[in-house]
N, C-alpha and C positions, 0 to 999 in steps of 0.2 A: 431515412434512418436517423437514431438519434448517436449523436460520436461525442466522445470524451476524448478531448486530444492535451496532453501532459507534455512538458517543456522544460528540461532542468537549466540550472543555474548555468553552467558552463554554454549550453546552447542560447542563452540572453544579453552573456556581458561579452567584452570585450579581451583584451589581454592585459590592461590594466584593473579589472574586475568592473568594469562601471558598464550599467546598463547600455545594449546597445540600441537602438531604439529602430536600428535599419534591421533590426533582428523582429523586432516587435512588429514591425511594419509590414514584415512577408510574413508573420504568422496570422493575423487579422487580417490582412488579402485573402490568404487563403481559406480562412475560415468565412469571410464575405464568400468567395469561391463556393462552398461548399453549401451554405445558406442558399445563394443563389440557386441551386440544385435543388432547394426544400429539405435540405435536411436538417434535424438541429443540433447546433452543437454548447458544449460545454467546456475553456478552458480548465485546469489546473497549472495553476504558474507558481514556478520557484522563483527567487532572483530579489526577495525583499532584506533579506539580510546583504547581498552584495550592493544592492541599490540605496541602502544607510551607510554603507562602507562609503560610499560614492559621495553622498549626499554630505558627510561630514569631513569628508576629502579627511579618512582614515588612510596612513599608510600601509595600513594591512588588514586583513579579517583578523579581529583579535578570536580568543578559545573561551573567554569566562561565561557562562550560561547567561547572566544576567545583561553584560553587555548585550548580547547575541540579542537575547528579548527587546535590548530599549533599539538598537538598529534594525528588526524587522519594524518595529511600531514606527521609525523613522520613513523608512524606506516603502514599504506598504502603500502610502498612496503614491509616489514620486512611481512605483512602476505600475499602477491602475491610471495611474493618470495619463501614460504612455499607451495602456490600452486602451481607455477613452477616446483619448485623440483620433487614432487610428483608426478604429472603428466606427467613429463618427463620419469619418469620412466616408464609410459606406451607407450613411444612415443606418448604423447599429448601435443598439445602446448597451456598453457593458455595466455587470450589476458586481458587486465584491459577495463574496461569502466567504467565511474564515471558519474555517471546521478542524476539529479537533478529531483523529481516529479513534479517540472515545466515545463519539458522538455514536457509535455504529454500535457500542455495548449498551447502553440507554435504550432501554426500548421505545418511550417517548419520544427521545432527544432522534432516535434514528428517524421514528415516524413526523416530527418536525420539519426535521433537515430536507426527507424527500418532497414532502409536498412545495416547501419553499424553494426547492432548486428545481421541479415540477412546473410549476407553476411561472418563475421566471421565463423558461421557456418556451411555456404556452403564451404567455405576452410576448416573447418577439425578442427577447434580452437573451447576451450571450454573456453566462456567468463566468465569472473568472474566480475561481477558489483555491484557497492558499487552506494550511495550516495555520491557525491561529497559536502561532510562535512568542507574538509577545506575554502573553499570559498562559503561557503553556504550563501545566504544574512537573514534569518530568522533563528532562536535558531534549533537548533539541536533536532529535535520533534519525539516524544515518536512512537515507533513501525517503523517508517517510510520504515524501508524496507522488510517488509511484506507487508505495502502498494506497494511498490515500485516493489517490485515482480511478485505482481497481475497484475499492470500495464504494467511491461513487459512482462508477459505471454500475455495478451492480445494485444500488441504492436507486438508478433511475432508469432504470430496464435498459441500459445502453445496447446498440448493436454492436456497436466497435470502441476499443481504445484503441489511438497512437500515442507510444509513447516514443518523441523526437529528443533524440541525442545527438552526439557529438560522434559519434561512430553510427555506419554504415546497418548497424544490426550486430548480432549476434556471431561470434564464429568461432571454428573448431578447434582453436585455440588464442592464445593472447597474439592479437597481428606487432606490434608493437617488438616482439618478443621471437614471435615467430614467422619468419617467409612463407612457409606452407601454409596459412592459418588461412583458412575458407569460410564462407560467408555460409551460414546455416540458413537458406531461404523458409524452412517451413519445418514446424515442429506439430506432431499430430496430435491430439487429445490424450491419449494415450501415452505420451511418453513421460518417464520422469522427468520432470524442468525444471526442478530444482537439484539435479543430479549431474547437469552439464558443470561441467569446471567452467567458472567466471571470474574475474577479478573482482574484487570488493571494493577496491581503492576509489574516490571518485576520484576530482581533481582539486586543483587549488581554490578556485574559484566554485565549487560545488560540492553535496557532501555525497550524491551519491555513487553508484557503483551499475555495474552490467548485474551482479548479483541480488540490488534492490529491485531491480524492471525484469529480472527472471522472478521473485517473488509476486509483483504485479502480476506478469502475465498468468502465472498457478491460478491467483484470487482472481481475474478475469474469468478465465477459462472452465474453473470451477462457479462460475455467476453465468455462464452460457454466454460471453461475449468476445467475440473473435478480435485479437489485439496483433497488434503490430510495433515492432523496435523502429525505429529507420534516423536516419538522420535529417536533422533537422532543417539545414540548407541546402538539401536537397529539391531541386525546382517541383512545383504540383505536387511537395510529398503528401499532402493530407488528402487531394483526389483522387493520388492516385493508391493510395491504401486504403479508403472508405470502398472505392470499388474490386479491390481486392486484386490490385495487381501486385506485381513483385518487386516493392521498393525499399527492403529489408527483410527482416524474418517476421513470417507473422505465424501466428500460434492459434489453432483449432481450439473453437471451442466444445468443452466438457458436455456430454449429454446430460452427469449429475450435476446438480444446482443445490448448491449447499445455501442456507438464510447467511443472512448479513451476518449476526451475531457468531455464528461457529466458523466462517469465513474468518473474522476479525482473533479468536481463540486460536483456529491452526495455522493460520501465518502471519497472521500481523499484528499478534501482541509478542510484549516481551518474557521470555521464557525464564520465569526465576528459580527454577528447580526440577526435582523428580519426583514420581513417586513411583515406587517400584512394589510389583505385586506377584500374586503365584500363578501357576499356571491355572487354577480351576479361577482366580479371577480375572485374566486373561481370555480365557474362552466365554465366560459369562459375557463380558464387555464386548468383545467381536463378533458372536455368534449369535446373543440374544439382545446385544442393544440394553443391557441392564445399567444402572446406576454404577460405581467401584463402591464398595462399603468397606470399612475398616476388617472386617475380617480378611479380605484378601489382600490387606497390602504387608510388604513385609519389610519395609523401611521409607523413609524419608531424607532427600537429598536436598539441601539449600538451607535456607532461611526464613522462606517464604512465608506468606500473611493470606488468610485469608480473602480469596476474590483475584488472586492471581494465577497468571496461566503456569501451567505446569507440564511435563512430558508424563506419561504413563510408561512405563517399561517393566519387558518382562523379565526374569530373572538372569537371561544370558545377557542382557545388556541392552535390546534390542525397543527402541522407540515404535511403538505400535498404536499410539493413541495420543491425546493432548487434550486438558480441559482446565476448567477456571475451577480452585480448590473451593470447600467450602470451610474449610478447619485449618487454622496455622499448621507449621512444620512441628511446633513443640508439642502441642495438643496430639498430634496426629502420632507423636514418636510415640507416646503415652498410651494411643488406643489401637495401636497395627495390632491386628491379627487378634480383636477381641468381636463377638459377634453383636448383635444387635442389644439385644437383652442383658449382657455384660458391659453395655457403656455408660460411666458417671452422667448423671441429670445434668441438662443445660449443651449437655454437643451434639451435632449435628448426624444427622443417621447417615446422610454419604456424603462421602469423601470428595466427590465429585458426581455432580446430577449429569444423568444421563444427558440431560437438554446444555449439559455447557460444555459434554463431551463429543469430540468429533475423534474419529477412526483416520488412521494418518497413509494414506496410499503405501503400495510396500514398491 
């Protein structure tokens, strides 16, 4: 099998935020573990912004963006290089790759990225991939590489993701919060996942949330790859979720397979507005799969710029689509609900191309 197994920040460091490296130590056994077995696998590791905190023996994670970037650039080898060690000691050789989840709207940049992380593989290397944070051109965004994981599971035909946290999996309510709260063993393909109540919060020491690794598991699910939440210090958790035993919630994979691109459009871009349209553009978009053109919209919500994602809604209010615009928000106030043949020279005939629209589960 090939496994993507994901590890956030809070599950690496310590309780003063600094790398733990007895943490690093049972993740790369266990990934030798599962090597040994023949299978291949692929880190995604958080922990390079807390591992510059560490490294510059900062009294705290500072908030400025730009800090943020020069302490992952800090930090980034000081935690490969933790993975090296380690995995050397299995004779394994790990490889860095720093990916951006823009990389996956790039049609080249996507077709790059897979054969490179492909390819490592096929050599015998267990890659270790971050977000490329220090040269990120947008803020440093919350969960991002649980998104980012999903994305590569589906970028290199994964069979599994684990995604190892600091809690036991998923449950039916916040345990923290609540006594009764039960462990959700198993979520079917079918169900909405993004519809369970989760906390958003991460921790001090990480940015993300249960709500970030319920959007992973969506973008798995919907790439055909069967994932798993579990906790991270938990003993053989990676064997014993590659084989599909019950060592937190694991989540059914999707019979439809959406491409990378409309995968990266319905969950894991940022949503910078609406656009809202009539009913007969509504049933065109759902029913026939057509393009949205300016005659059916019947306003514009945000500010947004061309090439950004956006929500499609139909006039009750109700989100039923999401796609990358092709026409600013001002342009677009100017041309709602004029038909093709009545649009000034130089703008674009839709609103949104069918191919950067995707249909949002109900």
């Amino acid at each position: 099998m090939r496994v993507v197994v994901k590890i956030g920040t809070s599950s690496l460091t310590d309780t003063d935020g600094a790398v733990d490296d007895s943490a690093i130590d049972k993740l790369c056994d266990e990934i030798a573990e599962l090597r040994a077995l023949g299978h291949e696998v692929l880190a995604v590791s958080s922990g390079a912004i807390a591992a510059g905190v560490s490294v510059l023996d900062l009294p705290s994670r500072p908030t400025d963006i730009t800090t943020l970037q020069a302490l992952a650039a800090v930090g980034q080898p000081r935690l490969l290089e933790s993975y090296r060690r380690r995995l050397s000691h299995h004779g394994l050789v790990a490889a860095q790759a720093l990916l951006d989840p823009h990389d996956f709207v790039d049609r080249s940049q996507y077709l790059h990225a897979r054969r490179a992380l492909v390819r490592l593989l096929q050599l015998g290397c267990v890659p270790i991939v971050n977000e490329n944070d220090a040269i990120a051109s947008d803020e440093i965004r919350y969960g991002d590489n649980d998104r980012l994981a999903a994305l590569v599971a589906h970028s290199i035909a994964a069979d599994a993701l684990v995604l190892l946290t600091d809690l036991d999996g998923l449950f039916s309510a916040d345990p923290a919060l609540r006594r009764d709260a039960t462990l959700i063993e198993h979520v079917g393909a079918d169900d909405p996942l993004l519809a369970i109540d989760a906390g958003r919060a991460g921790t001090s020491r990480g940015s993300g949330g249960m709500a970030s690794k319920l959007e992973a598991a969506r973008i798995a699910s919907w790439s055909g790859v069967r994932t798993t939440i579990a906790r991270a210090s938990r003993p053989d958790v990676l064997r014993h979720a590659v084989a599909g035993a019950a060592v937190g919630t694991t989540f059914e994979a999707n019979e439809l397979r959406l491409p990378a691109r409309k995968l990266w459009i319905a969950f894991a871009a940022r949503v910078a507005g609406s656009v809202v349209v009539d009913d007969g553009a509504r049933r065109a978009v759902m029913e026939r799969a057509t393009s949205l053109l300016p005659a059916g919209v019947v306003k514009a919500e945000g500010r947004f710029v061309a090439g950004e994602t956006v929500d499609v809604r139909s006039a009750d209010g109700r989100v039923f689509a999401r796609g990358m615009v092709s026409v600013d928000a001002l342009d677009l106030a100017r041309i709602a609900g004029l038909h093709t043949r009545d649009l000034p020279d130089g703008l674009v005939h839709e609103v949104v191309h069918r191919d950067d629209l995707v249909l949002l589960p109900e």
